[in-house]
Backbone as JSON Lines, residues from 0, in Angstrom:
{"i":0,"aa":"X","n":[58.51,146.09,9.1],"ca":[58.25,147.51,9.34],"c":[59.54,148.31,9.36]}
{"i":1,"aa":"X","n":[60.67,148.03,10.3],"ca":[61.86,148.72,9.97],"c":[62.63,148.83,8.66]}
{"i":2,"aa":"X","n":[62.44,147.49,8.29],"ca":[62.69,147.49,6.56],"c":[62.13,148.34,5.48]}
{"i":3,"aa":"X","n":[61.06,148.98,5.55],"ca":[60.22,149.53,5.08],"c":[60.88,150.9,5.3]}
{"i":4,"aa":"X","n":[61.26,151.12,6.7],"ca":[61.27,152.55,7.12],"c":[63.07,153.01,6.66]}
{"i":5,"aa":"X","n":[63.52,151.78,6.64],"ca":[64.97,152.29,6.5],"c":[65.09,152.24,4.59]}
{"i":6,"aa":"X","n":[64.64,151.67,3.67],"ca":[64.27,152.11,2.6],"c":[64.08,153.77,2.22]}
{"i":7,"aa":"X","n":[62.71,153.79,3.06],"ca":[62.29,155.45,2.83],"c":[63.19,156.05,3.07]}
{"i":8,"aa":"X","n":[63.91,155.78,4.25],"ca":[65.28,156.78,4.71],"c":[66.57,156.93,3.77]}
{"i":9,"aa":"X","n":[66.44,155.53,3.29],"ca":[67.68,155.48,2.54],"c":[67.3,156.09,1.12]}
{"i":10,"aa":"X","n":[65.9,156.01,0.45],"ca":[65.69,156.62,-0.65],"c":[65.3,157.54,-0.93]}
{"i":11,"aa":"X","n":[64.45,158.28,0.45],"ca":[63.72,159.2,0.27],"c":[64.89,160.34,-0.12]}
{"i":12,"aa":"X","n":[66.05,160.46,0.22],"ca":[66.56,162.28,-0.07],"c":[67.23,161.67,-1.73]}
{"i":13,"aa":"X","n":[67.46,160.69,-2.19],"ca":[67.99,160.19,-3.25],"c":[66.67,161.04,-4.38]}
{"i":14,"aa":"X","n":[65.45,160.05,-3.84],"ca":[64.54,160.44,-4.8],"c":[64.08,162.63,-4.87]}
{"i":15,"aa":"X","n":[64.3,162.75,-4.09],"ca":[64.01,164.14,-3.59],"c":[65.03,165.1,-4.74]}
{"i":16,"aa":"X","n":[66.11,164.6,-4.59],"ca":[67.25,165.18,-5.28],"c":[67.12,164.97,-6.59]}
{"i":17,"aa":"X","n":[66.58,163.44,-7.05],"ca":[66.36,163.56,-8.28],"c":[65.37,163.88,-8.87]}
{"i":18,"aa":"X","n":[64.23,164.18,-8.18],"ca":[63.01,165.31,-8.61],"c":[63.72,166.56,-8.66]}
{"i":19,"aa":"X","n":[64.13,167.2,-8.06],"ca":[64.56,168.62,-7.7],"c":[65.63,168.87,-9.15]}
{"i":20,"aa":"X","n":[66.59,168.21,-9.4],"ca":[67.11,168.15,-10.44],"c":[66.66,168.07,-12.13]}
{"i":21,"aa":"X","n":[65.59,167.47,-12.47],"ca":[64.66,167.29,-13.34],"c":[63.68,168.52,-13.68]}
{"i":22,"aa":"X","n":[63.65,169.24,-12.45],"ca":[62.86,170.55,-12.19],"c":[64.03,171.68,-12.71]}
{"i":23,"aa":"X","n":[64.99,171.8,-12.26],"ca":[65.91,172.48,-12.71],"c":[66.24,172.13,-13.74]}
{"i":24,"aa":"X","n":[65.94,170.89,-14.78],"ca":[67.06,171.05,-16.18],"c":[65.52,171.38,-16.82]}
{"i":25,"aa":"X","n":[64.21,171.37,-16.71],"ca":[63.11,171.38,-17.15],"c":[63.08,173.41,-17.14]}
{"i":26,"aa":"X","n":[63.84,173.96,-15.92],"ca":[63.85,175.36,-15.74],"c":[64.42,175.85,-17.29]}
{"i":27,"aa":"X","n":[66.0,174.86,-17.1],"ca":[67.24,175.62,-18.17],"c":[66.48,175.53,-19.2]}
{"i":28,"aa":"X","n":[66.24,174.45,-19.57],"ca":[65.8,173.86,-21.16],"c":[64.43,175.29,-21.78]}
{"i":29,"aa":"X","n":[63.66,175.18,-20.79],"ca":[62.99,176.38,-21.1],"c":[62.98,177.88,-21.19]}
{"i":30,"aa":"X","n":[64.26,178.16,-20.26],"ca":[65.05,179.67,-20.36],"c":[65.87,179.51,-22.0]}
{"i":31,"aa":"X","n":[66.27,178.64,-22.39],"ca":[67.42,178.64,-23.5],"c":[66.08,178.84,-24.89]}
{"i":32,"aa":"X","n":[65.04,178.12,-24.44],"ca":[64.37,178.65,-25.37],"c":[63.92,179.93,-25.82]}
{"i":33,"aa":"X","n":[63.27,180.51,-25.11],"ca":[62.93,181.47,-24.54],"c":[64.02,182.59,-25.11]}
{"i":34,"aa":"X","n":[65.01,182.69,-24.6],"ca":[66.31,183.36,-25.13],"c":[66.79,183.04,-26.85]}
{"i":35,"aa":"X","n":[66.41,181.72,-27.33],"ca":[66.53,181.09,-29.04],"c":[65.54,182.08,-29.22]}
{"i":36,"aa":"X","n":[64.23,181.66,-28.74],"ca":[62.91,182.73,-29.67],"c":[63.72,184.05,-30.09]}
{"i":37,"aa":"X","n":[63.7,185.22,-28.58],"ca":[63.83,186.27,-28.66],"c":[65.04,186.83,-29.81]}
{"i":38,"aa":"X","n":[66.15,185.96,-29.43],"ca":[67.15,186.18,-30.76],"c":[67.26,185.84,-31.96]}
{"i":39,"aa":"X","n":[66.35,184.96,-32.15],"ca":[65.67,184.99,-33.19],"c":[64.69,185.98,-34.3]}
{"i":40,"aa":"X","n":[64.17,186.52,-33.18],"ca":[62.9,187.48,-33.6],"c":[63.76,188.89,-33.83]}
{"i":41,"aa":"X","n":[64.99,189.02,-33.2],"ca":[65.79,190.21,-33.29],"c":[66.8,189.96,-34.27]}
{"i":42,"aa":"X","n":[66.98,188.92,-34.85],"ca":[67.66,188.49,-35.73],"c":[67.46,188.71,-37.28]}
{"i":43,"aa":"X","n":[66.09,188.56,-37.01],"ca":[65.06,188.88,-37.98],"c":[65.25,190.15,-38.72]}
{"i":44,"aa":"X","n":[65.12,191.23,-37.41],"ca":[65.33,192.33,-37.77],"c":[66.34,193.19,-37.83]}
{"i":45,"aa":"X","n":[67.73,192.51,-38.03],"ca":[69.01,193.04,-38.09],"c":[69.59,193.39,-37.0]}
{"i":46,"aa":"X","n":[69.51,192.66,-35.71],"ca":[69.91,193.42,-34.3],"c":[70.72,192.95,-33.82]}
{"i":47,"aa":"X","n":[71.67,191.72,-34.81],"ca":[72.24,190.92,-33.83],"c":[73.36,191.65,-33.08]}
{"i":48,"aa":"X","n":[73.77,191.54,-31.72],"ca":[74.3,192.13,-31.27],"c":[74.37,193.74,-30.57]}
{"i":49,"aa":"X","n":[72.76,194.49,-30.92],"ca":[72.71,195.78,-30.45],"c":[71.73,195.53,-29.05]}
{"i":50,"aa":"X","n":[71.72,194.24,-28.59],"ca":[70.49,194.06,-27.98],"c":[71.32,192.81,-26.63]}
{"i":51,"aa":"X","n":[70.39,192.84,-25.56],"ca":[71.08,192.04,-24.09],"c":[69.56,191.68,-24.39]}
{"i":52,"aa":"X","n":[69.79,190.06,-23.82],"ca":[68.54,189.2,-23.09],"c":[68.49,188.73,-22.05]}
{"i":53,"aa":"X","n":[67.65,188.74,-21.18],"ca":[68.04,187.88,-19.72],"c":[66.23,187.82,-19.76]}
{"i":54,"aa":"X","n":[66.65,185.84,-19.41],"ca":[64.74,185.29,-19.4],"c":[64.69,184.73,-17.78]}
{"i":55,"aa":"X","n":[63.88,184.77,-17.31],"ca":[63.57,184.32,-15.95],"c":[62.84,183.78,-16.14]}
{"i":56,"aa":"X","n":[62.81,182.11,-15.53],"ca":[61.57,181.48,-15.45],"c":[61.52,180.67,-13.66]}
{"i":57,"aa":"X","n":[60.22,180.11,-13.71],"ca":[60.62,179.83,-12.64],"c":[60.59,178.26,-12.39]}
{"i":58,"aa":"X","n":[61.16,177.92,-11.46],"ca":[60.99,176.39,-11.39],"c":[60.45,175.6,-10.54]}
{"i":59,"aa":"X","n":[59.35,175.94,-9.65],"ca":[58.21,175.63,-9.65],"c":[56.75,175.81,-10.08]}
{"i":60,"aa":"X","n":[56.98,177.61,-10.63],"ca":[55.61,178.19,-10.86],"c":[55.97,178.52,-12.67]}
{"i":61,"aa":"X","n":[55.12,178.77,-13.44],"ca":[55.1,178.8,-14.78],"c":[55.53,180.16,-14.99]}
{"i":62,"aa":"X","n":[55.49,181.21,-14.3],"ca":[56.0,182.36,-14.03],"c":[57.27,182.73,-15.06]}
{"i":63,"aa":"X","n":[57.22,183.52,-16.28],"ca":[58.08,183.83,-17.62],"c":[58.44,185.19,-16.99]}
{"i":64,"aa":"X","n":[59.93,185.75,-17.35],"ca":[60.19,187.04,-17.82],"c":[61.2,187.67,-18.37]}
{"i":65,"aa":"X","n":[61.08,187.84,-19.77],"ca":[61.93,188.55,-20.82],"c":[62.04,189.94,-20.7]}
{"i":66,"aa":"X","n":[63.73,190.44,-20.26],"ca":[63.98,191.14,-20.42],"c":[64.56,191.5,-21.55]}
{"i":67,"aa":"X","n":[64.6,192.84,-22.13],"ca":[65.86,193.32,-23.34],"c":[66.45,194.47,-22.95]}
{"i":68,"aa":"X","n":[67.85,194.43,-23.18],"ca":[68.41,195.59,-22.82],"c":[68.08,196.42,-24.49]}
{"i":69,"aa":"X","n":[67.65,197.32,-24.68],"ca":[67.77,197.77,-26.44],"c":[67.9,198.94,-26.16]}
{"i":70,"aa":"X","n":[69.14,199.47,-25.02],"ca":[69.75,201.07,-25.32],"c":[70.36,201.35,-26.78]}
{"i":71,"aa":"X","n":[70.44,199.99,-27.13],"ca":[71.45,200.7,-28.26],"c":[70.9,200.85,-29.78]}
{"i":72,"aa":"X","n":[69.42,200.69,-29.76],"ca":[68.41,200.78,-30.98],"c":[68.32,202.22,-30.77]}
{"i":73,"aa":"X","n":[67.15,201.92,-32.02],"ca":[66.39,203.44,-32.37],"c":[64.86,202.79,-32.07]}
{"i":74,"aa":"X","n":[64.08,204.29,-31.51],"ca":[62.86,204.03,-31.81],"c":[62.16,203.25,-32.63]}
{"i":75,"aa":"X","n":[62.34,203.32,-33.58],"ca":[61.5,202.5,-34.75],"c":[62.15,200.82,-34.51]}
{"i":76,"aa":"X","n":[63.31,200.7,-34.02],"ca":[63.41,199.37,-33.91],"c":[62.77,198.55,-33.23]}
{"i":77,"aa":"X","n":[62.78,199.45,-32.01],"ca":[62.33,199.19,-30.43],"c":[60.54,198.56,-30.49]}
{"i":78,"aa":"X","n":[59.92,199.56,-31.69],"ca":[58.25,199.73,-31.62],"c":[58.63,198.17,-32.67]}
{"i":79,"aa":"X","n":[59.63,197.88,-33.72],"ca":[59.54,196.83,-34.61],"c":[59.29,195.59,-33.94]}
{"i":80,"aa":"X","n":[60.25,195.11,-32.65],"ca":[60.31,193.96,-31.4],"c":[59.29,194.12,-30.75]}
{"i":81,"aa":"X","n":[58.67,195.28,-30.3],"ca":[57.17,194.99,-29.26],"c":[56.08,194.63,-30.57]}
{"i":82,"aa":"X","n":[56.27,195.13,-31.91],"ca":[55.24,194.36,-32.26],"c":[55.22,192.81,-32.59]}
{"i":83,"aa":"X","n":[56.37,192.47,-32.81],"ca":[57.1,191.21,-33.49],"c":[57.0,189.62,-32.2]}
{"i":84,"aa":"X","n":[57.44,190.18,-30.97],"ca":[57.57,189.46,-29.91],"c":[56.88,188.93,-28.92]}
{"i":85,"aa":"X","n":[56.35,189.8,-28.82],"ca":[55.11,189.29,-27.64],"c":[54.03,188.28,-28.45]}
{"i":86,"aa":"X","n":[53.47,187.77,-29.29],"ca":[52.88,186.97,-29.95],"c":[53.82,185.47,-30.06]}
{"i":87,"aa":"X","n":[54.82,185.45,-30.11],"ca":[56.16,184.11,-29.76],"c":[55.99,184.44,-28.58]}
{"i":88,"aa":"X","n":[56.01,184.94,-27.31],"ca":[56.3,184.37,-26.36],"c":[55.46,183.44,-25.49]}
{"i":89,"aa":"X","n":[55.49,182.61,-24.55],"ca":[54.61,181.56,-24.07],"c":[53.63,182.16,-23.55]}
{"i":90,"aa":"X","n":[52.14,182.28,-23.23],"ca":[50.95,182.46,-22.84],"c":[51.42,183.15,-21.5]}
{"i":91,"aa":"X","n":[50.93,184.34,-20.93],"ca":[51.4,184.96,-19.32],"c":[52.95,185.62,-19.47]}
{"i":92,"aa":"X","n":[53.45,185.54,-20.33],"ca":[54.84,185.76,-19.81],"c":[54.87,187.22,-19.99]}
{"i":93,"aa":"X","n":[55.75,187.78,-19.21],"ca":[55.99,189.82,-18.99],"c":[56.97,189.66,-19.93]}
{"i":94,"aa":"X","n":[57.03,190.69,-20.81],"ca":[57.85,191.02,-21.31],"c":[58.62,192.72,-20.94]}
{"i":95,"aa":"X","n":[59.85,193.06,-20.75],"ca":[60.61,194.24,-20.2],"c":[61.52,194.6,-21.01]}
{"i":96,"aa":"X","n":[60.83,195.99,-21.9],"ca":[61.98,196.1,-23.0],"c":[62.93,197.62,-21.99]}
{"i":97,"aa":"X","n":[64.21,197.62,-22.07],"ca":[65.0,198.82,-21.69],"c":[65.35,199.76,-22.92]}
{"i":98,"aa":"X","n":[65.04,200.75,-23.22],"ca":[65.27,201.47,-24.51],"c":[65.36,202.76,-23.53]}
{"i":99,"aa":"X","n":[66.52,203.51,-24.37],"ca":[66.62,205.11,-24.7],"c":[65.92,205.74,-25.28]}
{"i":100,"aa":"X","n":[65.56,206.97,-24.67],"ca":[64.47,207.84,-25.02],"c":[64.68,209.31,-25.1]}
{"i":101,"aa":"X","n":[64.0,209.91,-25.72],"ca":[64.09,211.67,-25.13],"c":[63.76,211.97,-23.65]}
{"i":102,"aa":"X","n":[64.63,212.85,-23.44],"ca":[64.33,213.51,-21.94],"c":[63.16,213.97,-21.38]}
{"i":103,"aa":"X","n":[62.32,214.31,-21.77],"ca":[61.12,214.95,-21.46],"c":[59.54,214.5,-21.11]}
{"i":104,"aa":"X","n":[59.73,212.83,-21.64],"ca":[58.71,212.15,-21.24],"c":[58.61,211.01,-20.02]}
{"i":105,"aa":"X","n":[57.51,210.54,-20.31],"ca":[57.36,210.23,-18.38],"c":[58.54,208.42,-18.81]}
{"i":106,"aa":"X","n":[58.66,208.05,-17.38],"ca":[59.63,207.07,-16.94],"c":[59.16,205.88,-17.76]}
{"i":107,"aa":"X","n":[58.03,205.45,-17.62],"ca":[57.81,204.28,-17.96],"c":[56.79,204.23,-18.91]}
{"i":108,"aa":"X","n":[56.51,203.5,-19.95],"ca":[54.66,203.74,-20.89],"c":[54.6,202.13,-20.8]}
{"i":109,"aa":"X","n":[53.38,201.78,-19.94],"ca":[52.75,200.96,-20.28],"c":[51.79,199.97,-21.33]}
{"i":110,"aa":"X","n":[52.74,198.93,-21.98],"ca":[51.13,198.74,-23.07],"c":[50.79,197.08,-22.67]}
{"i":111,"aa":"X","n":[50.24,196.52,-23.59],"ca":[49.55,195.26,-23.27],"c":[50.34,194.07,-23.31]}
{"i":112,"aa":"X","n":[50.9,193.77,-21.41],"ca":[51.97,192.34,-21.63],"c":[53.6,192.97,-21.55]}
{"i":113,"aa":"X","n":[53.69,194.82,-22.14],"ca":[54.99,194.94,-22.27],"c":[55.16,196.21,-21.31]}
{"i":114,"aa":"X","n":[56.12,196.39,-20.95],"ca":[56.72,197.28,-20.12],"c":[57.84,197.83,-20.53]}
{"i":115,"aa":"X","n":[57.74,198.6,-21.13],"ca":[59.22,199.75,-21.64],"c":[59.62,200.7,-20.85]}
{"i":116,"aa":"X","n":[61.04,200.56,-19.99],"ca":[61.27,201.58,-19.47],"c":[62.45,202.33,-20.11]}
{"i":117,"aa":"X","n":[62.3,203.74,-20.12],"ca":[63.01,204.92,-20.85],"c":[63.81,205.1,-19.7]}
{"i":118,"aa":"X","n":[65.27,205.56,-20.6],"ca":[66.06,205.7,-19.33],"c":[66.84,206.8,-19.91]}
């Protein structure tokens, strides 16, 4: 019985750590994708470099979220990536495009999956 118990003791934070670790390279491996897609899909369309990505995932819950910085497009580019992107990205995931806009319209326009905020 003590044999038993000093095992668990001795393995249990070993094994703990190396679950927890496996969870985290399972996080990266899937953010790097995630970030390949998107620059990819902007690649596509001549952007390399007018555009910031930052992907959040999470590493316990399946929980996706692609941001783009795209102050530095034009309209028509901006509408080119919301149609292009959201169809590549994984099932649930938010997508958050940041684009420049005219002054006069409202903060944010909501459409399906994407969130564009005008700044």
């Amino acid at each position: 019985m003590t044999s038993a118990l000093a095992i668990c003791v001795t393995l249990g934070p070993l094994v703990l750590m190396t679950l927890w670790m496996v969870l985290l390279n399972r996080r990266d491996r899937r953010r790097e994708a995630l970030e390949a897609t998107v620059g990819a899909c902007c690649a596509e369309l001549g952007l390399r470099g007018a555009f910031a990505v930052h992907a959040r995932v999470g590493t316990l819950s399946g929980r996706v979220r692609v941001v783009l910085d795209m102050r530095l497009c034009t309209t028509g580019q901006v509408w080119q990536v919301m149609e292009r992107l959201p169809p590549r990205l994984p099932h649930g995931a938010s997508l958050c495009i940041v684009a420049t806009g005219p002054h006069g319209r409202p903060s944010r326009a909501l459409f399906h999956r994407t969130v564009v905020a005008l700044v």
